[in-house]
N, CA and C atoms as a LAMMPS dump frame, in Angstrom:
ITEM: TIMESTEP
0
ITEM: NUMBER OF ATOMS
639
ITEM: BOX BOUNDS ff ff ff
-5.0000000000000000e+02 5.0000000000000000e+02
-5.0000000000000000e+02 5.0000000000000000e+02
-5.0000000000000000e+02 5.0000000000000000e+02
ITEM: ATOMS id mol type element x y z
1 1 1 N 0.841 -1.185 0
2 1 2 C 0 0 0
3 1 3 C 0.875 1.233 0
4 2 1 N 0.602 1.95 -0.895
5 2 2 C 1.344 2.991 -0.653
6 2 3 C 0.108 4.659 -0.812
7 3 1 N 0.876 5.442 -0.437
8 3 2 C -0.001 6.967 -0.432
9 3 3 C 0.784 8.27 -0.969
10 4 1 N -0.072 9.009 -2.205
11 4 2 C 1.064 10.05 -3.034
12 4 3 C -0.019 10.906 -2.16
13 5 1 N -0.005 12.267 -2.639
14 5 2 C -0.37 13.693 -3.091
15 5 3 C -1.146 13.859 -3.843
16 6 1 N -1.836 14.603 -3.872
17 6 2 C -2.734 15.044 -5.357
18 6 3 C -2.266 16.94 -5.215
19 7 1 N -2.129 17.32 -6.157
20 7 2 C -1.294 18.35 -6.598
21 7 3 C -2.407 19.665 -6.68
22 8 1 N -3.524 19.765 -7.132
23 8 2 C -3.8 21.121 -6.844
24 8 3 C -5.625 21.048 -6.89
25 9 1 N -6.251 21.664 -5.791
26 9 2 C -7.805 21.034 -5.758
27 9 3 C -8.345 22.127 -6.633
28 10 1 N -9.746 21.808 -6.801
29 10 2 C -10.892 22.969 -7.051
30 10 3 C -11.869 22.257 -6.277
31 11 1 N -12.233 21.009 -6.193
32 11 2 C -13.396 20.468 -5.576
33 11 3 C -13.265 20.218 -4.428
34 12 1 N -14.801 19.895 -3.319
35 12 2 C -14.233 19.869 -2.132
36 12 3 C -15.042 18.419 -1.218
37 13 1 N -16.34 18.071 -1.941
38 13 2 C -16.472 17.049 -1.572
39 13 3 C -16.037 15.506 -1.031
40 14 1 N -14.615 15.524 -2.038
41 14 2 C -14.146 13.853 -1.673
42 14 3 C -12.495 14.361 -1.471
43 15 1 N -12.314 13.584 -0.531
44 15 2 C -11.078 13.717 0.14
45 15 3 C -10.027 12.519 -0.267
46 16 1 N -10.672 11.29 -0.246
47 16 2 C -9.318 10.082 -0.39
48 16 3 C -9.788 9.489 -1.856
49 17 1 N -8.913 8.954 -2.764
50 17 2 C -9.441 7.905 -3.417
51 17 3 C -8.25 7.037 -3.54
52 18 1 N -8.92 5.34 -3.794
53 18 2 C -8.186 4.543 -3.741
54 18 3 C -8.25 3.773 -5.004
55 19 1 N -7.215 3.67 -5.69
56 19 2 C -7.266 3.208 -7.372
57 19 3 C -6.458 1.432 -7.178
58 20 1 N -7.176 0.66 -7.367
59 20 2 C -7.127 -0.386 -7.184
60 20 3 C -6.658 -1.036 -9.126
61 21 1 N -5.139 -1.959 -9.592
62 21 2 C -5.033 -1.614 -10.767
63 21 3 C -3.425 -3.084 -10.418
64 22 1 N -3.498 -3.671 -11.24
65 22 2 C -2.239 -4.924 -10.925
66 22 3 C -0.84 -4.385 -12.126
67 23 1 N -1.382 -3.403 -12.612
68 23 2 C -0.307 -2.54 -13.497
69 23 3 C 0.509 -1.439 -12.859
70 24 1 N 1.102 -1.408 -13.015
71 24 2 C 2.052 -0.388 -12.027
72 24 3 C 1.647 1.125 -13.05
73 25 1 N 1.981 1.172 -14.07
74 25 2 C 1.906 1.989 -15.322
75 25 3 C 0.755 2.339 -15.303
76 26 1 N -0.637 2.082 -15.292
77 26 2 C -1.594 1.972 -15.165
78 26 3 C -2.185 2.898 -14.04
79 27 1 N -1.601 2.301 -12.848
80 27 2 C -2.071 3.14 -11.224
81 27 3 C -1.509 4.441 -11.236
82 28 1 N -0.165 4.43 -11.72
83 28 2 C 0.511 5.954 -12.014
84 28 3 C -0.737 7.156 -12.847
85 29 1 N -0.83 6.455 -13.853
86 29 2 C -1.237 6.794 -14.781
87 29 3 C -2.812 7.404 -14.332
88 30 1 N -3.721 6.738 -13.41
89 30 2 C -5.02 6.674 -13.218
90 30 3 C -4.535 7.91 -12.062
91 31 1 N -3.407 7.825 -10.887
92 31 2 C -3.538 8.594 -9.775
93 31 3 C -2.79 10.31 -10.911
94 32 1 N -2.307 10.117 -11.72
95 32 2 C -1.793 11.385 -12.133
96 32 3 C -3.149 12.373 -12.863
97 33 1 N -3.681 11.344 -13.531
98 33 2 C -5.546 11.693 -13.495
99 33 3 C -6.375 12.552 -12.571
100 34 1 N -6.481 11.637 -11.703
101 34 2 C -7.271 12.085 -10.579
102 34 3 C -7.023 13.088 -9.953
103 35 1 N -5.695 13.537 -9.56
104 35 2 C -4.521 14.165 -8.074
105 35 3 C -4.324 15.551 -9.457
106 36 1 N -4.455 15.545 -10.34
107 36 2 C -3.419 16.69 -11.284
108 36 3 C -4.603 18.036 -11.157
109 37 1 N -6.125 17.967 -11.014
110 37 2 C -6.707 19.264 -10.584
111 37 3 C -7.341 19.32 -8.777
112 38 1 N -6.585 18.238 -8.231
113 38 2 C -7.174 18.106 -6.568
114 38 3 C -5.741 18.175 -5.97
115 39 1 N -5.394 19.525 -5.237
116 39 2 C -4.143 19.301 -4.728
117 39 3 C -4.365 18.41 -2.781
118 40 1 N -5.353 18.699 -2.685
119 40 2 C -5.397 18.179 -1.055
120 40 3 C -6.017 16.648 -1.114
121 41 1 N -6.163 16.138 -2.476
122 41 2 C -6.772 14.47 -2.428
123 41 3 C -5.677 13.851 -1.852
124 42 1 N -5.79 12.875 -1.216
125 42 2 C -5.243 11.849 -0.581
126 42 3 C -5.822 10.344 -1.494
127 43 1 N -3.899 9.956 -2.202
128 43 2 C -4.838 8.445 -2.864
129 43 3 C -3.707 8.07 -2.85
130 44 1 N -4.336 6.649 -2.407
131 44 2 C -3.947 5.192 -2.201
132 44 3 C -3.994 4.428 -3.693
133 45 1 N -3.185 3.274 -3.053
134 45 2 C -3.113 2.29 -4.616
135 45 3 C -3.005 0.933 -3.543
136 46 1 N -3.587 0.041 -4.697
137 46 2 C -3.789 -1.41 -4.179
138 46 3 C -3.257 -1.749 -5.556
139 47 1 N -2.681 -3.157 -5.843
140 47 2 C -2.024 -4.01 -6.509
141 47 3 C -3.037 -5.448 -7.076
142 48 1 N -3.78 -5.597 -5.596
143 48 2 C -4.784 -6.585 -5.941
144 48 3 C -6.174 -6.475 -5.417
145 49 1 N -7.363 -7.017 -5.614
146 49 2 C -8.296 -6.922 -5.103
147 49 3 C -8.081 -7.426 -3.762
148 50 1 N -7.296 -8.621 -3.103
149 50 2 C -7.019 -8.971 -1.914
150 50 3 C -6.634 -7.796 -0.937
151 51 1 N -5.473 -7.18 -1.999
152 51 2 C -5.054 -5.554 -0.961
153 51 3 C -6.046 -4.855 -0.381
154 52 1 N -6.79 -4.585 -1.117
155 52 2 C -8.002 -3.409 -1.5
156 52 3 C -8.951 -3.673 -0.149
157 53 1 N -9.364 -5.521 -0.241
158 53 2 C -10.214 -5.796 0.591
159 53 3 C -9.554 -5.155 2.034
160 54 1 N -8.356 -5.615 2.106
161 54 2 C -7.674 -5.808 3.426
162 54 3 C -7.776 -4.344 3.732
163 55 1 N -7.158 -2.951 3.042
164 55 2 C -7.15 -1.485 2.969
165 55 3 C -8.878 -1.182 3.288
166 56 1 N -9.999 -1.717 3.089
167 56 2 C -11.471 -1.206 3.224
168 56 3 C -11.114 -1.813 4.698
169 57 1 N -11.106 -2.748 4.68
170 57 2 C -11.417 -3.446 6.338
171 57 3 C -11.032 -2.292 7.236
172 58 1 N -10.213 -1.543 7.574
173 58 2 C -9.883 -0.671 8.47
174 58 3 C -9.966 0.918 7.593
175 59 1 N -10.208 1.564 6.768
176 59 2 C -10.59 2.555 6.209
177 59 3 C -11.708 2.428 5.262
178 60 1 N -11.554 3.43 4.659
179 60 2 C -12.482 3.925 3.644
180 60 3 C -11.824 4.988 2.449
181 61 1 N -12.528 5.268 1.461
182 61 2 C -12.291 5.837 0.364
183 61 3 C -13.224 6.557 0.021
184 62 1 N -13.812 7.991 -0.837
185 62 2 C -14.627 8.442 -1.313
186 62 3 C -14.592 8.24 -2.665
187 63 1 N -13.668 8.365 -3.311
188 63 2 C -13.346 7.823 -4.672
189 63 3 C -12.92 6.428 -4.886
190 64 1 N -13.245 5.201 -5.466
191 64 2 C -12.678 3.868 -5.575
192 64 3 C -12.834 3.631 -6.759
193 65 1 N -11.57 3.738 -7.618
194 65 2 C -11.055 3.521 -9.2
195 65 3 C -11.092 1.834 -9.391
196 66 1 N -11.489 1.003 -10.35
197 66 2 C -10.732 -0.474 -10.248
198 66 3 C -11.004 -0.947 -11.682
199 67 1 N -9.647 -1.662 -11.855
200 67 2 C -9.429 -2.094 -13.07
201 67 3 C -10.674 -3.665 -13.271
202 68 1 N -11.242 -3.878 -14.264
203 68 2 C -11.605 -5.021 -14.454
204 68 3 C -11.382 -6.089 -14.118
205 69 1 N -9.965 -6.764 -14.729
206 69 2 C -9.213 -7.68 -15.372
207 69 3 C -8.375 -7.765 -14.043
208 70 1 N -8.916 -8.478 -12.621
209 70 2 C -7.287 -8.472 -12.061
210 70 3 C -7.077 -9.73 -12.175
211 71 1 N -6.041 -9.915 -11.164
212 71 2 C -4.991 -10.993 -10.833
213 71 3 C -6.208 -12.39 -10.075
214 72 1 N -6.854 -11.771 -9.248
215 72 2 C -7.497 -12.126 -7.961
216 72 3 C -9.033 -12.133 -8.207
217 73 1 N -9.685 -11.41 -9.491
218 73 2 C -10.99 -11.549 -9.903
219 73 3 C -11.437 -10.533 -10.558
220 74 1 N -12.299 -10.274 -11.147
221 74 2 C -13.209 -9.309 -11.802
222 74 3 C -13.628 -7.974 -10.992
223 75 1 N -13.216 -6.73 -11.525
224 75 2 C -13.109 -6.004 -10.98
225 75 3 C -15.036 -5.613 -10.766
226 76 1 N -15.983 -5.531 -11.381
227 76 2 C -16.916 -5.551 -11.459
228 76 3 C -17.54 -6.279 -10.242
229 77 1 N -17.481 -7.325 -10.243
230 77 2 C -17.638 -8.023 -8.822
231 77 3 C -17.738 -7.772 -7.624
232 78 1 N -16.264 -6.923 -7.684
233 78 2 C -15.963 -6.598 -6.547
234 78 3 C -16.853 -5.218 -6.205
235 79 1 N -16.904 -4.543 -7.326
236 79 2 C -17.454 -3.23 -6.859
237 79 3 C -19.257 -3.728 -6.906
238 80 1 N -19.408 -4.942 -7.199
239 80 2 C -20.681 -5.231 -6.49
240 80 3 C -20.755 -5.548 -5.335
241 81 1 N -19.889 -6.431 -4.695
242 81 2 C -19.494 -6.428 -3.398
243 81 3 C -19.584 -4.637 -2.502
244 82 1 N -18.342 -4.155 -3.279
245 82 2 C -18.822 -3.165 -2.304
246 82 3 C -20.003 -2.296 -2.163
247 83 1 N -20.726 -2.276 -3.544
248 83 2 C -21.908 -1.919 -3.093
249 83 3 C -22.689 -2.079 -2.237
250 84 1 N -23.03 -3.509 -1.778
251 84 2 C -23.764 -4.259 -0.959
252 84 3 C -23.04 -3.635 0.588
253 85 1 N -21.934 -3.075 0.983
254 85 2 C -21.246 -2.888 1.876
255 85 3 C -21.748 -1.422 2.385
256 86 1 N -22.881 -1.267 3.726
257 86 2 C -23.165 -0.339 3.868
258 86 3 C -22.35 1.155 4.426
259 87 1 N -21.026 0.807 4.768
260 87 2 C -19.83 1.739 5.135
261 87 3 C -19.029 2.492 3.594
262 88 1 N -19.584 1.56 2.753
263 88 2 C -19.252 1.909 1.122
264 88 3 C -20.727 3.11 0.752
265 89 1 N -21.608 3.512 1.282
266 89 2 C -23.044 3.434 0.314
267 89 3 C -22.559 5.191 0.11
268 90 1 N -21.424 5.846 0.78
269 90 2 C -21.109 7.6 0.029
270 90 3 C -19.79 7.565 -0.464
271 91 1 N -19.607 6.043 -0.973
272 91 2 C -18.549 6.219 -1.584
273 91 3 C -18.666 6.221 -3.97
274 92 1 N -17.97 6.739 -4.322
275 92 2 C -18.154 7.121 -5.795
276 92 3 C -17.264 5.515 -5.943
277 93 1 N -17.918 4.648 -6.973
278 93 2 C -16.984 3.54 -7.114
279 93 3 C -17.023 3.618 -9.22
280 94 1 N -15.935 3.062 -9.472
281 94 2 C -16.046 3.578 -10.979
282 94 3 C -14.866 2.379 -11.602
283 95 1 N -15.475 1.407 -12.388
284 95 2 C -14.379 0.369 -13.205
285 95 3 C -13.671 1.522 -14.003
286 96 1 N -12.502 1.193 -14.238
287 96 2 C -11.515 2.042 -15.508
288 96 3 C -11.278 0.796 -16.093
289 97 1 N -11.697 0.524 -17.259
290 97 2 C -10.905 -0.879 -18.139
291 97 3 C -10.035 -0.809 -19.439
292 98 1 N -9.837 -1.541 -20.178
293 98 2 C -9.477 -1.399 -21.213
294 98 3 C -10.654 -2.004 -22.008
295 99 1 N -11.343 -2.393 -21.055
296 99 2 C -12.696 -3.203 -22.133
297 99 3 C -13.841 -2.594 -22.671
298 100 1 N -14.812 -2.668 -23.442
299 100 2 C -15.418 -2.133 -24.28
300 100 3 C -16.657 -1.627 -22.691
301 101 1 N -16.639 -0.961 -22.294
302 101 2 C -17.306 -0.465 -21.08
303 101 3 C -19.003 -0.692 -21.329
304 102 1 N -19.467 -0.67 -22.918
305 102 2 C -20.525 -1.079 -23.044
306 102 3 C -20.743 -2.592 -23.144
307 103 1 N -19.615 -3.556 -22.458
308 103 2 C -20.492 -4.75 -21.86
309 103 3 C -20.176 -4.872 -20.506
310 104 1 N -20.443 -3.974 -20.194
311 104 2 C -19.773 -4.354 -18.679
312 104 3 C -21.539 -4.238 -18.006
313 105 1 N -21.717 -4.36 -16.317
314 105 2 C -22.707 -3.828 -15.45
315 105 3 C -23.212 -2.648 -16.1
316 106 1 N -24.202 -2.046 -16.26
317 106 2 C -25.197 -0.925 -16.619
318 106 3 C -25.245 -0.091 -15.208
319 107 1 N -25.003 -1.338 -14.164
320 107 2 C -25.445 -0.453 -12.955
321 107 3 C -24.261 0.011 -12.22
322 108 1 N -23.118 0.01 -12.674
323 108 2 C -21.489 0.312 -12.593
324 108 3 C -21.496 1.325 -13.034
325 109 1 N -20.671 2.618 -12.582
326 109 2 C -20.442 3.376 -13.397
327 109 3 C -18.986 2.712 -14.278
328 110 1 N -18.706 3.191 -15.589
329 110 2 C -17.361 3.093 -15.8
330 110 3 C -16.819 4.006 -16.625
331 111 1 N -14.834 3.518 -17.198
332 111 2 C -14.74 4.675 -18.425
333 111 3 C -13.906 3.795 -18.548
334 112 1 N -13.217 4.246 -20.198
335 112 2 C -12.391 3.375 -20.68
336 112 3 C -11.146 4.019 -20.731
337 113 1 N -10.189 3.285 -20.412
338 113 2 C -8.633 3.716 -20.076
339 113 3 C -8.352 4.635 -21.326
340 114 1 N -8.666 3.716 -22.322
341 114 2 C -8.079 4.877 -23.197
342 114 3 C -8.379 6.152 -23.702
343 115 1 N -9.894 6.595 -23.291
344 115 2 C -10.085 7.708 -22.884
345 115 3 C -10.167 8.725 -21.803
346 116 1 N -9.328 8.035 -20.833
347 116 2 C -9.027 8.35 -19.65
348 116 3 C -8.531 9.623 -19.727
349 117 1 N -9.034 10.825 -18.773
350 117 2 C -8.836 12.44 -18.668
351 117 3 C -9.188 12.68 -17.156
352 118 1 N -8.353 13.6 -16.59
353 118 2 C -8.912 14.372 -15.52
354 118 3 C -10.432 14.879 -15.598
355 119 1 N -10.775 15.078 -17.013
356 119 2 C -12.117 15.956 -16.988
357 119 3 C -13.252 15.004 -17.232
358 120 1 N -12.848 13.701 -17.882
359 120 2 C -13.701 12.816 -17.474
360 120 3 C -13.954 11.617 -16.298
361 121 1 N -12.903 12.07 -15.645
362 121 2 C -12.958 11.067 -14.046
363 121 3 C -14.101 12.154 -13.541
364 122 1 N -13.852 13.506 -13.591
365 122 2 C -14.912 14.019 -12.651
366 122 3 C -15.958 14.84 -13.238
367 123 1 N -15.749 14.463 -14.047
368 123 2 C -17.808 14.466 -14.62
369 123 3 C -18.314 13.362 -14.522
370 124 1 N -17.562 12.112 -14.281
371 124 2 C -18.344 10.888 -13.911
372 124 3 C -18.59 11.386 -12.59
373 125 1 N -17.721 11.645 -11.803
374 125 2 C -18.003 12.105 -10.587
375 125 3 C -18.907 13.237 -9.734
376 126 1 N -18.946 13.937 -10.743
377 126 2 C -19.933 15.277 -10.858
378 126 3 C -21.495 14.413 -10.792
379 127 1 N -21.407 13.524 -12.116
380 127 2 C -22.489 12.775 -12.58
381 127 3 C -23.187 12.224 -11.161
382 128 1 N -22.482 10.871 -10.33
383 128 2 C -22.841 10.435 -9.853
384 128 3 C -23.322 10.626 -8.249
385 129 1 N -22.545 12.155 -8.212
386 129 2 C -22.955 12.646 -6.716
387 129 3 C -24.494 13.78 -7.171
388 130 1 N -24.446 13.91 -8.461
389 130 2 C -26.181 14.52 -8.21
390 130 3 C -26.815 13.61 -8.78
391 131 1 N -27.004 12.413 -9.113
392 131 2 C -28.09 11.456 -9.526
393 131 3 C -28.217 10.94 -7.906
394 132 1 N -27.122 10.652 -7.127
395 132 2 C -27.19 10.243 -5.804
396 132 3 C -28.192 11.401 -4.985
397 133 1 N -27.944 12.417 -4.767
398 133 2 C -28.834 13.264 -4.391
399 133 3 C -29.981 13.517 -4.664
400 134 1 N -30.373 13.837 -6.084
401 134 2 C -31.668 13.198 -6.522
402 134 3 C -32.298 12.169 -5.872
403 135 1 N -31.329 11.228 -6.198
404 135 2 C -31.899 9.911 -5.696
405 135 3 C -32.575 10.025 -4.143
406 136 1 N -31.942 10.268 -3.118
407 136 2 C -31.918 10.258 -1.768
408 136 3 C -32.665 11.202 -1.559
409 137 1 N -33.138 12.559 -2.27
410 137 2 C -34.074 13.672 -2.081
411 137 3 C -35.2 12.97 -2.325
412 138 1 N -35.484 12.05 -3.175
413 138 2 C -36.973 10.939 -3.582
414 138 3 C -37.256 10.133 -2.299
415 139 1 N -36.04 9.61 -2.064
416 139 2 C -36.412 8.871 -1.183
417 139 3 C -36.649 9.795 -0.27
418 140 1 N -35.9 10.463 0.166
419 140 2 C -36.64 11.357 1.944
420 140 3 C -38.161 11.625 1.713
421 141 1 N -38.563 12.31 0.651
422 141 2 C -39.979 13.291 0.025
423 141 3 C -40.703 11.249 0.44
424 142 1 N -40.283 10.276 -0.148
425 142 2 C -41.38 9.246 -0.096
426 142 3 C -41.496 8.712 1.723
427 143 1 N -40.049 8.877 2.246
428 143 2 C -40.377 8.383 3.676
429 143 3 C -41.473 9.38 4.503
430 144 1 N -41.815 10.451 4.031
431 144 2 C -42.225 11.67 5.267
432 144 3 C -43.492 11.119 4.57
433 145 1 N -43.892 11.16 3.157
434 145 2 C -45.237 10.336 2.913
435 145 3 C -45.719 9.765 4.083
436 146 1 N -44.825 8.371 3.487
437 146 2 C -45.101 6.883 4.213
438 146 3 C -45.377 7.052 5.784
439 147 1 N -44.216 7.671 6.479
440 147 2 C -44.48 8.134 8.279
441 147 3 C -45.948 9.415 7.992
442 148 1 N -46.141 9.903 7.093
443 148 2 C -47.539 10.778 7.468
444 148 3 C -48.506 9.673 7.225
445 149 1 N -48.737 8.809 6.269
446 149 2 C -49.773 7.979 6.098
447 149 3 C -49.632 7.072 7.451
448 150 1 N -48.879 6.421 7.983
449 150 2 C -48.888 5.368 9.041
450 150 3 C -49.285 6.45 9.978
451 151 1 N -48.808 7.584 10.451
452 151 2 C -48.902 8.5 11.831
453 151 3 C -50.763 8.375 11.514
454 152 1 N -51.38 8.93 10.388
455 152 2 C -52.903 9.302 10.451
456 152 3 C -53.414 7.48 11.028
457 153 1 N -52.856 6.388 10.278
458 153 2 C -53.269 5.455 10.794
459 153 3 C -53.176 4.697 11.911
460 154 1 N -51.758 5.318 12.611
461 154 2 C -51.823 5.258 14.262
462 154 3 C -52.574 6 14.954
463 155 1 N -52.988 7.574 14.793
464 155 2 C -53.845 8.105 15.324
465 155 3 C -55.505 7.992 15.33
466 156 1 N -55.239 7.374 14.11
467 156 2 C -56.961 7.305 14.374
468 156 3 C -57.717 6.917 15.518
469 157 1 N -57.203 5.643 15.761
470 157 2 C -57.91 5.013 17.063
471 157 3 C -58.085 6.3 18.069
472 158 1 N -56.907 6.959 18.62
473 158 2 C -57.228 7.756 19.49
474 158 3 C -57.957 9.276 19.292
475 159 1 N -57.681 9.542 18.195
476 159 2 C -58.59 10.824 18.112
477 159 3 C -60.368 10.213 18.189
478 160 1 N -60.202 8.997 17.677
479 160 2 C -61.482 8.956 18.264
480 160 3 C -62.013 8.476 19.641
481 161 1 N -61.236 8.201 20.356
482 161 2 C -61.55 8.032 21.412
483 161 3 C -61.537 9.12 22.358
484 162 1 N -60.027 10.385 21.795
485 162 2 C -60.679 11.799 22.484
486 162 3 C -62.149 12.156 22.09
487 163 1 N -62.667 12.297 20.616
488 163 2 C -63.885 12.656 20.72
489 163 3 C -65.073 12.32 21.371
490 164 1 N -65.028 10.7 21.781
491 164 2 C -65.942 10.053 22.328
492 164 3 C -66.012 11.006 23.803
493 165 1 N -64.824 11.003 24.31
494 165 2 C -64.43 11.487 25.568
495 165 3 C -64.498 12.953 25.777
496 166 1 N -64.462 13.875 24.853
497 166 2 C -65.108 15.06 24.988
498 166 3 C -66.511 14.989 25.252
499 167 1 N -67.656 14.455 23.724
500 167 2 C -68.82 14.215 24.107
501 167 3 C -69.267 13.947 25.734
502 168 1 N -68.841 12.96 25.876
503 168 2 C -68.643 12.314 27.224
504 168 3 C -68.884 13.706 28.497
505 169 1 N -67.754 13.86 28.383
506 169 2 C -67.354 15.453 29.358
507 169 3 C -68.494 16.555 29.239
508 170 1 N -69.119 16.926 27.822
509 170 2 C -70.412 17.755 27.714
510 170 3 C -71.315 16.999 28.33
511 171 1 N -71.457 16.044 28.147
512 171 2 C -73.056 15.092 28.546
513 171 3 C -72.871 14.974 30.291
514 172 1 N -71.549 14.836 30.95
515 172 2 C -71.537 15.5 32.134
516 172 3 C -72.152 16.972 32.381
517 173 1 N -71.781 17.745 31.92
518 173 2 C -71.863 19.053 32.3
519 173 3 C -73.483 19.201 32.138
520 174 1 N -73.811 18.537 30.596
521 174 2 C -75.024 19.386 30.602
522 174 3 C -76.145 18.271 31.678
523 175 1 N -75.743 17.276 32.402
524 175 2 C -76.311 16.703 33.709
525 175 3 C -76.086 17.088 34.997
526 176 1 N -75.227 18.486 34.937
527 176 2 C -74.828 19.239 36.054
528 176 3 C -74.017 18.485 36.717
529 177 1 N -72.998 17.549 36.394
530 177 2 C -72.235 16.903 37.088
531 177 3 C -70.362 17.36 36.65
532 178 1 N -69.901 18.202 37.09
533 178 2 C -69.038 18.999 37.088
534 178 3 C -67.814 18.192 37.156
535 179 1 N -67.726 17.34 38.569
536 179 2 C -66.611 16.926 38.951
537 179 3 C -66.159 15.733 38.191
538 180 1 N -67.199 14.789 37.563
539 180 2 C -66.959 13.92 36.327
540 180 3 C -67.145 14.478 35.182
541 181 1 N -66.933 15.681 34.397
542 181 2 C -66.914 16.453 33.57
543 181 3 C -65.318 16.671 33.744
544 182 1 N -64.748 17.053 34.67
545 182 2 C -63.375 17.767 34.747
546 182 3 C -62.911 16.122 34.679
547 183 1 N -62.834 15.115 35.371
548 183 2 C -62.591 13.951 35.472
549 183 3 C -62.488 13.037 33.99
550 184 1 N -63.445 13.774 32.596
551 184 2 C -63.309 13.235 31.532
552 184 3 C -62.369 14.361 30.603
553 185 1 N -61.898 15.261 31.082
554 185 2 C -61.387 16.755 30.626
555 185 3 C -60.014 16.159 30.739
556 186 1 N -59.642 15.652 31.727
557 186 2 C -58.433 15.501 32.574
558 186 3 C -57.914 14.331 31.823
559 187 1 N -59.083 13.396 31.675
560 187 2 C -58.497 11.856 29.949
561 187 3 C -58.167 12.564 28.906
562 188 1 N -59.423 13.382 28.516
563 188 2 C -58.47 13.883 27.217
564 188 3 C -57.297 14.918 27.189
565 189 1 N -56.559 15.582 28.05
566 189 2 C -55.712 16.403 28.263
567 189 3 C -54.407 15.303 28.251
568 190 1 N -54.533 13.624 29.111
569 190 2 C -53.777 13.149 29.024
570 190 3 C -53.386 12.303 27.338
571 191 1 N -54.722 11.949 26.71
572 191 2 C -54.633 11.766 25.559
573 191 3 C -53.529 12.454 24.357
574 192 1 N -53.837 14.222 24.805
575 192 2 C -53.442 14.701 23.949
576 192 3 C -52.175 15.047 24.345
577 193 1 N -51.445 14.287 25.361
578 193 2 C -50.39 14.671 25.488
579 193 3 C -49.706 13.777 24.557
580 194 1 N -50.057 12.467 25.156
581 194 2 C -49.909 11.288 24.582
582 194 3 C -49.386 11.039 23.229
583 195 1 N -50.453 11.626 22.199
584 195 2 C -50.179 11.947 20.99
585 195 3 C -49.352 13.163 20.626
586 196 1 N -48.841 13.945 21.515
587 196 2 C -47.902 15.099 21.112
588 196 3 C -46.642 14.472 21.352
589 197 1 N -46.358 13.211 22.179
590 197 2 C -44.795 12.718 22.447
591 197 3 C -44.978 11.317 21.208
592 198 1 N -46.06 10.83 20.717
593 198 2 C -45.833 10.528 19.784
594 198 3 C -45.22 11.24 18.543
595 199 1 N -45.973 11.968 18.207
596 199 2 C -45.949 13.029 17.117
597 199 3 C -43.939 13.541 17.115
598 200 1 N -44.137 14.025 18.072
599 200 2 C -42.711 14.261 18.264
600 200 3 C -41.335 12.993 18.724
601 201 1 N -41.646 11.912 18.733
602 201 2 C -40.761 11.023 18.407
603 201 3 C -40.668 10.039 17.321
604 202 1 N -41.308 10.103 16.083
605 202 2 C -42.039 9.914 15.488
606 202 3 C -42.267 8.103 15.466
607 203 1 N -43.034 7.942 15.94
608 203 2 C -43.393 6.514 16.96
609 203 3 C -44.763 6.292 16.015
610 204 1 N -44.688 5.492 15.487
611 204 2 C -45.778 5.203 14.476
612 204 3 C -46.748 3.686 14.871
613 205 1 N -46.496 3.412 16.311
614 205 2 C -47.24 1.932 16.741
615 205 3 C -48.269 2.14 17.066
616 206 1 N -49.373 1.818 16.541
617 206 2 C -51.323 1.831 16.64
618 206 3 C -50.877 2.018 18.32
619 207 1 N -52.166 2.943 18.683
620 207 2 C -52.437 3.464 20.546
621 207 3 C -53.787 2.421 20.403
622 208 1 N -53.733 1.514 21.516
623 208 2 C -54.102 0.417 21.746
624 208 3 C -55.752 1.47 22.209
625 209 1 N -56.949 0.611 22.025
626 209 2 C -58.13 0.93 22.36
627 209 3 C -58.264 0.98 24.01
628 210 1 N -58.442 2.031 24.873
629 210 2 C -58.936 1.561 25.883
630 210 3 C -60.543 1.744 26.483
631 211 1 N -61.136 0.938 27.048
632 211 2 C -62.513 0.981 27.656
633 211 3 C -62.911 2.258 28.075
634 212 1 N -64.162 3.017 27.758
635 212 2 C -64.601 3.862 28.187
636 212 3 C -65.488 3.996 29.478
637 213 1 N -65.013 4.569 30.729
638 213 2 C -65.687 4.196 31.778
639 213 3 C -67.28 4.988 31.67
């Protein structure tokens, strides 16, 4: 394992990348890429996919370059592997091959060595941190849905059981019975607390029915 420099930044999002490549010529070649408009990147090189594994086990990377074709297995593979790896899920992962990139994974990003440029490592990179955002802005907008639809369907039970219990509290009063009026005032005050420490933790488990005395 070894660790260069990257020579002069403009961007500020990703800090390390690790170019994984069994060519010596190759890793030079990919880190002089990457490091030549990021002077504060920090990148690593691996030799084999075995390295690479061993280098993730105790770090991480924001950028992860990897050749196809290694020694040790298919570079594709692996970056399915790390997909699946939830300490990987803000990391940019990207095959560089020499192979025709249109048969590779669809769901990979890649580029082909021999059009390999500083300006196209990070427009892939540009690319894939706002489709990611996109992405993750959908998903948040669908979770607050989903927790508003379950919250109305946890609450139901009890808003109707405050209403029962208001009624309740008038039909005291208007029998001139005051002190079981305040006594059904005092359920629903606890009700509605009830549902305000729900609301605010956002605790979405059905409020169990209780008996109306």
């Amino acid at each position: 394992m070894q660790q260069t420099s990257g020579r002069d930044v403009k961007q500020q999002s990703l800090s390390t990348c690790l170019v994984i490549d069994d060519d010596t010529f190759n890793r030079h070649m990919i880190k002089r890429c990457v490091g030549r408009a990021r002077p504060n990147l920090r990148l690593y090189e691996c030799a084999t996919l075995t390295e690479a594994r061993r280098f993730l086990d105790h770090d991480s990377a924001d950028l992860i370059l990897i050749d196809n074709r290694m020694p040790d297995g298919l570079g594709t593979e692996f970056a399915q592997e790390l997909r699946s790896n939830s300490r990987m899920a803000d990391s940019v992962i990207c095959i560089v091959t020499g192979d025709d990139v249109r048969t590779l994974d669809s769901g990979i990003a890649a580029l082909s060595k021999d059009r390999l440029s500083t300006q196209s490592i990070w427009y892939m990179v540009s690319r894939f941190l706002k489709e990611r955002e996109i992405l993750r802005t959908t998903e948040k907008a669908q979770r607050v849905t989903d927790f508003g639809n379950q919250l109305g369907e946890s609450l139901s039970p009890g808003m109707g059981r405050m209403v029962r219990t208001l009624r309740m509290a008038r039909a005291r009063v208007a029998r001139r019975d005051p002190q079981m009026a305040i006594d059904e005032l005092d359920k629903l005050e606890e009700m509605l607390l009830a549902m305000s420490e729900v609301v605010s933790a956002g605790t979405v488990t059905p409020i169990a029915p209780e008996p109306l005395s």
